[in-house]
PLY file of the C-alpha trace (Angstrom):
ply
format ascii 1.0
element vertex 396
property float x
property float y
property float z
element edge 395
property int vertex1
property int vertex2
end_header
11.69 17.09 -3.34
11.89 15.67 -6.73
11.31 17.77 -9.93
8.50 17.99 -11.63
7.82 16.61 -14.90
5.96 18.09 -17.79
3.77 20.03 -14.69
3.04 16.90 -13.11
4.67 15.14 -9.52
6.39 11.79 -10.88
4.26 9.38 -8.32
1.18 12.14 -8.74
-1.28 12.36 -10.88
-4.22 14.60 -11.33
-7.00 13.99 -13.72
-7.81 17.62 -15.01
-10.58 18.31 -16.65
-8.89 21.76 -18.38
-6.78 19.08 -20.38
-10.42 19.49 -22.84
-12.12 22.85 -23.71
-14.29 23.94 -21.99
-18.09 23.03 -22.49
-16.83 21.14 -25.89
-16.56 17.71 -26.20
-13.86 15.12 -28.26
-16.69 14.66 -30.77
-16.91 18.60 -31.28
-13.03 18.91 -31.40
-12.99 16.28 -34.04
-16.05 18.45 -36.06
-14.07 21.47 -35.64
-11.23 19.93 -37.36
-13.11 18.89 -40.17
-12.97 15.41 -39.51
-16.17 13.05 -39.32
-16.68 11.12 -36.33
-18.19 7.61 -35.45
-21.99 8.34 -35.00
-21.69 8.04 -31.30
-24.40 5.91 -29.37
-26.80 6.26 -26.59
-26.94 4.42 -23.53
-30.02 3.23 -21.45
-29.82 3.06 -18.01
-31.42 0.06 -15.72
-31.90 1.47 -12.18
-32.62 -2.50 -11.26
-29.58 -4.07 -12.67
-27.13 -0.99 -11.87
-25.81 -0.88 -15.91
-25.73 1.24 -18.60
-27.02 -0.45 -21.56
-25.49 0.15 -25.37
-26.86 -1.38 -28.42
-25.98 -0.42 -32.23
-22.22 -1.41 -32.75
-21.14 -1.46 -29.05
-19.26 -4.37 -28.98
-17.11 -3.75 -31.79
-16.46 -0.36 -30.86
-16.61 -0.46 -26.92
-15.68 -3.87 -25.57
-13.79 -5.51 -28.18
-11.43 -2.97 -28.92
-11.32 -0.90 -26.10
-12.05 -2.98 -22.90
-15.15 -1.37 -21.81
-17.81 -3.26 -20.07
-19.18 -6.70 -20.98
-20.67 -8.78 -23.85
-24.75 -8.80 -24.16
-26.80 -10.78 -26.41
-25.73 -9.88 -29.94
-23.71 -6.52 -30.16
-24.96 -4.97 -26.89
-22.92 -4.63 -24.13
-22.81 -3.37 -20.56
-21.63 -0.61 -18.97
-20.65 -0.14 -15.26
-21.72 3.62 -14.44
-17.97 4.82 -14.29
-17.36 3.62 -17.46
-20.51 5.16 -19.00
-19.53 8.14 -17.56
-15.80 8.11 -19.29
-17.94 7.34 -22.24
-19.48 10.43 -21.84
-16.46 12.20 -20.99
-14.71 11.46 -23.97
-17.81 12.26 -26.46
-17.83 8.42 -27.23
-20.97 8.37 -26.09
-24.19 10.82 -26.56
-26.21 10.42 -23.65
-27.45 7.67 -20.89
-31.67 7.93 -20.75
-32.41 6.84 -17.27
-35.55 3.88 -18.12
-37.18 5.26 -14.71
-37.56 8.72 -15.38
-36.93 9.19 -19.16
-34.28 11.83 -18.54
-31.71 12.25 -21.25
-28.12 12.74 -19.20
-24.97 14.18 -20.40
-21.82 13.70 -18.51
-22.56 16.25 -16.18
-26.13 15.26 -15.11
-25.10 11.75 -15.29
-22.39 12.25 -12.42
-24.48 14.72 -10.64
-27.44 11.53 -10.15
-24.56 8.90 -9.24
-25.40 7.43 -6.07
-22.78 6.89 -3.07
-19.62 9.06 -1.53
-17.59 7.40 -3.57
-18.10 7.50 -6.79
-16.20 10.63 -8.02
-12.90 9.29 -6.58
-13.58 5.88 -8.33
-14.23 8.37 -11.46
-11.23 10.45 -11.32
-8.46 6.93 -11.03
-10.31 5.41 -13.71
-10.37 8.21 -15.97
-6.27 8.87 -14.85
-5.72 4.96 -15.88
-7.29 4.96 -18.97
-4.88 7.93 -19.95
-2.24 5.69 -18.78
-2.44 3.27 -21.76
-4.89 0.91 -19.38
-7.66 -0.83 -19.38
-9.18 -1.64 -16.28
-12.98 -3.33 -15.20
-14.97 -3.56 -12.33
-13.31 -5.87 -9.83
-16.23 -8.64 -9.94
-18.06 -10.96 -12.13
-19.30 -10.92 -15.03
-16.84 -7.95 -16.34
-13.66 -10.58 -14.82
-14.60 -14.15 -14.66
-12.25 -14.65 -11.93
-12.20 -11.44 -10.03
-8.70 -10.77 -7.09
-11.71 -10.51 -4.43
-11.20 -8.21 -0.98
-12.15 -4.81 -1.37
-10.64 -4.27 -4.63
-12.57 -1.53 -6.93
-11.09 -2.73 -10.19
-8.78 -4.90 -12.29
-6.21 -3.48 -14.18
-4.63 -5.02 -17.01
-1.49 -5.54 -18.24
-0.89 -2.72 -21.39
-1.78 -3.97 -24.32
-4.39 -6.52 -22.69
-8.09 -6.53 -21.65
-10.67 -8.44 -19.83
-10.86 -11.05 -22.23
-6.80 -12.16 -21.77
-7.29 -13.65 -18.53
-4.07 -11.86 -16.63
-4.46 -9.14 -13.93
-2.15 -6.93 -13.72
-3.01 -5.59 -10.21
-6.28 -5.35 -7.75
-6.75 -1.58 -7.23
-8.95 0.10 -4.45
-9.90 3.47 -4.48
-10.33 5.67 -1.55
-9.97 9.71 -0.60
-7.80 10.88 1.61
-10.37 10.70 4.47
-11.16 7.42 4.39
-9.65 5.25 7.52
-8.59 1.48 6.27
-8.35 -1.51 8.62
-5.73 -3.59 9.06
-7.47 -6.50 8.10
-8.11 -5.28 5.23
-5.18 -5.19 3.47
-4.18 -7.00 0.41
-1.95 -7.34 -2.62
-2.41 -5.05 -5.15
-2.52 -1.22 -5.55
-3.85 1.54 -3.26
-4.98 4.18 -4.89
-5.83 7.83 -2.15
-7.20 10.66 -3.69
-6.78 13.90 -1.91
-8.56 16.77 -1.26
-7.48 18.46 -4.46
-8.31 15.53 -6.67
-4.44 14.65 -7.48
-3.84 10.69 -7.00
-1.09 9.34 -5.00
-0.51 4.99 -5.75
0.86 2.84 -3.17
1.76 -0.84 -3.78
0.54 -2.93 -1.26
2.80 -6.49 -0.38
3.10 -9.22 1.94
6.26 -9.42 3.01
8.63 -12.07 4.56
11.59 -10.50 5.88
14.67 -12.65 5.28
18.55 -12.43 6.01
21.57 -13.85 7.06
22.22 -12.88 9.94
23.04 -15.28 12.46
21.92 -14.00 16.21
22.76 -16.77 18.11
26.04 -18.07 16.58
27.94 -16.88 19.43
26.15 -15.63 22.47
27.82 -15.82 25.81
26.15 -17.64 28.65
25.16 -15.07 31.80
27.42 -12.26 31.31
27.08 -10.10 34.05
24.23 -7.25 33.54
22.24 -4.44 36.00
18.68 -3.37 34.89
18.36 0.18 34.86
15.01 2.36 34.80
14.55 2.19 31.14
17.80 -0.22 29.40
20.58 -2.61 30.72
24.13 -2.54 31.23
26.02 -5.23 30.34
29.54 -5.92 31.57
32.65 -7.12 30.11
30.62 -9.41 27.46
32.82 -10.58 24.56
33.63 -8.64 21.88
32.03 -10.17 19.68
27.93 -9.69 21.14
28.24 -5.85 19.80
31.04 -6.55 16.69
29.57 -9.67 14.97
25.91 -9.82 16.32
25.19 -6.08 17.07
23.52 -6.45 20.29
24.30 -3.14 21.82
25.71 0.41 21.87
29.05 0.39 24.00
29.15 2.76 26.61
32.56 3.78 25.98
31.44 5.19 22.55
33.71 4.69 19.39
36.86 4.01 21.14
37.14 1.00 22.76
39.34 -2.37 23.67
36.23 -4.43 25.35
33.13 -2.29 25.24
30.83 -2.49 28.45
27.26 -2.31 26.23
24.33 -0.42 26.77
21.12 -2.90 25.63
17.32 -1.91 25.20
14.80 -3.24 27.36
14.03 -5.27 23.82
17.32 -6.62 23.41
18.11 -7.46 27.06
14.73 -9.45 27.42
16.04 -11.41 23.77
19.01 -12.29 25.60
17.65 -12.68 29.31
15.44 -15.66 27.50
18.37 -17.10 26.24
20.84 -16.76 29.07
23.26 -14.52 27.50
22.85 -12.22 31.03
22.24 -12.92 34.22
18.90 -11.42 34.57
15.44 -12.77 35.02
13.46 -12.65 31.51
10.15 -11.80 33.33
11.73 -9.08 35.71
13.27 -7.45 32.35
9.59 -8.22 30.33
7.97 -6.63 33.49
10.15 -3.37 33.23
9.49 -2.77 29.64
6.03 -3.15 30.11
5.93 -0.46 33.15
8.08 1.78 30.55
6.13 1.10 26.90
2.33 -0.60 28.05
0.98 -3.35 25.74
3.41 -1.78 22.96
6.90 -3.44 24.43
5.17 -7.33 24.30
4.16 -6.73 20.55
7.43 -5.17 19.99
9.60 -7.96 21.44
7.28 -10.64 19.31
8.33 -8.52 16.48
11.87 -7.98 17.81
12.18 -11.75 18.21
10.99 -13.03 14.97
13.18 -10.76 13.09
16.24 -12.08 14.96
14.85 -15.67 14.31
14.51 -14.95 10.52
18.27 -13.87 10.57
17.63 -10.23 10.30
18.95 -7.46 13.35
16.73 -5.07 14.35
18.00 -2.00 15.57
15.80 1.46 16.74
13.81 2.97 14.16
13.34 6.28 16.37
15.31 8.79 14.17
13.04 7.57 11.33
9.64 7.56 13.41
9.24 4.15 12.91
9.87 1.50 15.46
12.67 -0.71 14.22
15.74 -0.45 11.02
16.69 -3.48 10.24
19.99 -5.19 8.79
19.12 -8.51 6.83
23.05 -9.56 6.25
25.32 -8.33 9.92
28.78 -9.94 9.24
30.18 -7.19 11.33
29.60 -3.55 12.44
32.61 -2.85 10.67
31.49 -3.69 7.76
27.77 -2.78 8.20
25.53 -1.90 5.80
22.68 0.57 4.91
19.13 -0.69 6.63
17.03 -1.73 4.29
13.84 -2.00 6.04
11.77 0.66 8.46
9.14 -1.71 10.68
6.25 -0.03 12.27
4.56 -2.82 15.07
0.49 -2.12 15.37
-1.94 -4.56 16.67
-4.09 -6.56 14.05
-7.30 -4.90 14.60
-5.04 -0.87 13.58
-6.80 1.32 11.74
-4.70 3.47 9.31
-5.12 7.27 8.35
-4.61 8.16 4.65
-2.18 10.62 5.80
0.01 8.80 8.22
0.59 5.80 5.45
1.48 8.93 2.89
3.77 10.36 5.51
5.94 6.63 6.56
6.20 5.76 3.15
7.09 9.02 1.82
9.90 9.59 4.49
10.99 5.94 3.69
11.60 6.37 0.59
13.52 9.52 1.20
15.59 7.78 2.86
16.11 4.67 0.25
14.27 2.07 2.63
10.93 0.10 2.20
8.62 0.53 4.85
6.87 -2.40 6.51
3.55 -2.71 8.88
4.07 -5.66 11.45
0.67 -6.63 12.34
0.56 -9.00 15.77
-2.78 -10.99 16.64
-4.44 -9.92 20.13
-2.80 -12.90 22.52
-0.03 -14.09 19.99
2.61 -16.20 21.50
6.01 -15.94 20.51
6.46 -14.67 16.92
2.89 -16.49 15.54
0.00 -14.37 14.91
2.77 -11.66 12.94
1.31 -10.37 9.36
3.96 -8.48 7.31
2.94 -5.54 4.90
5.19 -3.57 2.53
3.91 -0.56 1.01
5.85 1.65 -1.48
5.01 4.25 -3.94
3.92 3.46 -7.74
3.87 5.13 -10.88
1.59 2.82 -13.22
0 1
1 2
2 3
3 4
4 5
5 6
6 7
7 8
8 9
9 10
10 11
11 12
12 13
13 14
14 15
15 16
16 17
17 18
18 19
19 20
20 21
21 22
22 23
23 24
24 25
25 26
26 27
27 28
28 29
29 30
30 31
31 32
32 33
33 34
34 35
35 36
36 37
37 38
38 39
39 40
40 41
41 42
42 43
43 44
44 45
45 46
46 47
47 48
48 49
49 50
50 51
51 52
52 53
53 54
54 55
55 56
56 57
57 58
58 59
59 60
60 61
61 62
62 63
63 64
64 65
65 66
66 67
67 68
68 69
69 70
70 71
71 72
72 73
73 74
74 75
75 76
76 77
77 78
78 79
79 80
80 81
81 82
82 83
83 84
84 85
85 86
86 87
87 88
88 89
89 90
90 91
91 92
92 93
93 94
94 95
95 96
96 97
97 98
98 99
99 100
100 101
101 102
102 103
103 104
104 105
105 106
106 107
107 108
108 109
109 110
110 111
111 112
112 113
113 114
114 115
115 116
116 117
117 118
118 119
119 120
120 121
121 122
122 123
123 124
124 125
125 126
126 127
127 128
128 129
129 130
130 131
131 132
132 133
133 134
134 135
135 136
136 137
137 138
138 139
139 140
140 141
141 142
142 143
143 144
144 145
145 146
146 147
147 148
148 149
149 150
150 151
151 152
152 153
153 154
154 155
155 156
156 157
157 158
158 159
159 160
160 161
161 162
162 163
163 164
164 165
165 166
166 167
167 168
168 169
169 170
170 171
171 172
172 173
173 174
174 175
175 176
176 177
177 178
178 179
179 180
180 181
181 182
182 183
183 184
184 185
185 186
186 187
187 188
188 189
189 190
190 191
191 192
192 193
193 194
194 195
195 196
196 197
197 198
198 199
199 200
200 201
201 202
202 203
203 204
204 205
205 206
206 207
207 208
208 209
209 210
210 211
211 212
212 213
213 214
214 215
215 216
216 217
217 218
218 219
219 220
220 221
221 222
222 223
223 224
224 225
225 226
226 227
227 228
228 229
229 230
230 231
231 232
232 233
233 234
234 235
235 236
236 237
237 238
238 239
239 240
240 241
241 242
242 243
243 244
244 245
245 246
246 247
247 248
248 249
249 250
250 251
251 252
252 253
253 254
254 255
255 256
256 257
257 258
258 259
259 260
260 261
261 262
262 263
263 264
264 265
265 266
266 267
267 268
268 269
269 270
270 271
271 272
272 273
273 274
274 275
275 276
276 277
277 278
278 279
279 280
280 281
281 282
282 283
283 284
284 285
285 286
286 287
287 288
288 289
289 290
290 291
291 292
292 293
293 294
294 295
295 296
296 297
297 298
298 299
299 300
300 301
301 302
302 303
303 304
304 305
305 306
306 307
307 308
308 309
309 310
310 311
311 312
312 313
313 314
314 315
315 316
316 317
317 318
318 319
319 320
320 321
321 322
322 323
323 324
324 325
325 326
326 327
327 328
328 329
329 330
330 331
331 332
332 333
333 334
334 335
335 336
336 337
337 338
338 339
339 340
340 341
341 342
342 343
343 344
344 345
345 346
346 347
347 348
348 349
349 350
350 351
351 352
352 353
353 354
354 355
355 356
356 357
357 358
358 359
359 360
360 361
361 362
362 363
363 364
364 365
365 366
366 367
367 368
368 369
369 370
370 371
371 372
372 373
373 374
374 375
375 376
376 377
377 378
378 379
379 380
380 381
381 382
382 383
383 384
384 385
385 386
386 387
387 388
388 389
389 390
390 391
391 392
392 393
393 394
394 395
């Protein structure tokens, strides 16, 4: 487990409100000191248009130099309610009177009336970000002009830049640790989960195209002599080189051994039935794996295949949970490598758990590897219809 920093998990974060005194705000801090603070400014909030409107010096003091909300006519601006609310956080700004009711809210009565489940995670990342050195908007127009789209909650900014520089740094979305996400909707950017305890874990969400040099067919025998058994297939006196140079293979024989008799997966014996590297019928082999695995071994062997094709070996993920390791640049097995990649197949229409994505990319990076989501299309032939996502973790 790594060490903790300064009280705080390096890829955790936890937006505590104890960080402030108790029932004082910034601006009271700052009186205490004997220091005189910006007259701070009240907000009006339209129920219609969903903003928090600031007149006075707003601009200046808000958007311009801080990032916050968007330009109005003259020096008003507009406030998404999470960014009032930081507003009123920080002291920055007085109160939000609701135009409806004529309320006067603080901080507290202004989150209390928010609207929606999710609002107080959406809170709790923006507020951690901002003490990050970030600025970050709303992920739509007008606070971007050209917004990442998806289901992205907000843009975040490069350091040192704001809405008005035209560069995204990353599309976040925000959800708690509860909240199932579809396959289809993943996308580049950042994935922010916010557990039950209100700490904040980031994952960086990628498309990946797995890539090596591996070269699976360079040398495979024609119908070396094999038997199916209930659940793999044992190939006989195939050259040495199908295990050494291409990795096909475990030999039976174990570690000592002149010219190993190999023991193949259902997965790798259908590969090579379809090419005639063994003497067995590709369907009969297909069939067996899918009496052994279901509907899992034909998305497996698309998966299987495609990484061979793209010059990377595949090997069993099972000591790692996941369904594949995988070797981008096999020379030989002599000289093999660490596996860089864990794959885990699901069909396109998965739904992923909060919890299980924490778990496979925590115990991948444990283990120094990226993890990887291969997403096959209901009916896809071959290796088409395959989506690739990476996800690691990420300390903004």
């Amino acid at each position: 487990m790594a060490e903790r920093n300064g009280g705080r998990h390096p890829y955790d974060s936890t937006l505590r409100y104890s960080d402030t005194v108790p029932g004082r705000s910034i601006r009271s801090h700052l009186v205490s000191a004997g220091q005189t603070p910006a007259m701070s400014l009240e907000g009006r909030f339209d129920v219609d248009d969903g903003v928090v409107r600031v007149g006075g010096d707003a601009r200046q003091r808000y958007h311009d130099s801080r990032g916050y909300g968007y330009p109005l006519e003259g020096n008003e601006i507009a406030l998404a309610p999470v960014e009032a609310a930081h507003l009123l956080y920080r002291g920055d700004l007085e109160t939000v009177v609701n135009t409806a009711s004529g309320d006067r809210l603080g901080f507290r009565a202004f989150i209390a009336r928010e609207p929606g489940d999710d609002f107080g995670v959406r809170f709790l990342v923006y507020a951690d970000l901002r003490s990050r050195g970030f600025y970050l908007s709303p992920a739509s127009e007008p606070w971007v002009s050209d917004p990442p789209g998806g289901e992205a909650d907000f843009a975040v900014f490069p350091r040192g830049k704001g809405p008005g520089d035209g560069e995204i740094a990353y599309a976040l979305r925000i959800i708690g640790e509860r909240t199932d996400i579809p396959a289809a909707e993943l996308r580049e950017g950042v994935l922010a989960v916010v557990d039950e305890e209100s700490e904040i874990t980031y994952f960086e969400v990628d498309s990946r195209d797995p890539t090596g040099t591996s070269d699976a067919d360079a040398s495979l025998p024609e119908g070396c002599a094999a038997d199916l058994l209930a659940d793999r297939v044992v190939v006989w006196e195939p050259p040495l080189g199908l295990y050494e140079r291409t990795f096909y293979g475990q030999p039976l024989e174990g570690r000592e051994y002149d010219e190993p008799t190999l023991q193949c997966s259902l997965l790798e014996a259908a590969y090579l039935a379809e090419r005639g590297a063994i003497d067995l019928e590709p369907g009969t082999v297909r069939e067996r794996g899918r009496e052994v695995e279901g509907e899992r071994f034909d998305r497996r062997l698309s998966v299987y295949t495609a990484l061979r094709e793209r010059g990377v070996v595949p090997k069993t993920g099972y000591k790692f949970g996941a369904d594949f390791r995988t070797y981008a640049d096999v020379e030989s097995v002599e000289n093999l490598g660490h596996s860089e990649l864990l794959v885990r197949v699901h069909p396109a229409d998965y739904v992923f758990e909060p919890r299980d994505l924490a778990l496979d990319v925590r115990l991948a990076h444990g283990v120094r590897k990226t993890m990887v989501f291969a997403l096959v299309a209901d009916g896809a032939e071959g290796t088409n219809g395959i989506e690739w996502w990476s996800l690691e973790r990420l300390t903004p």
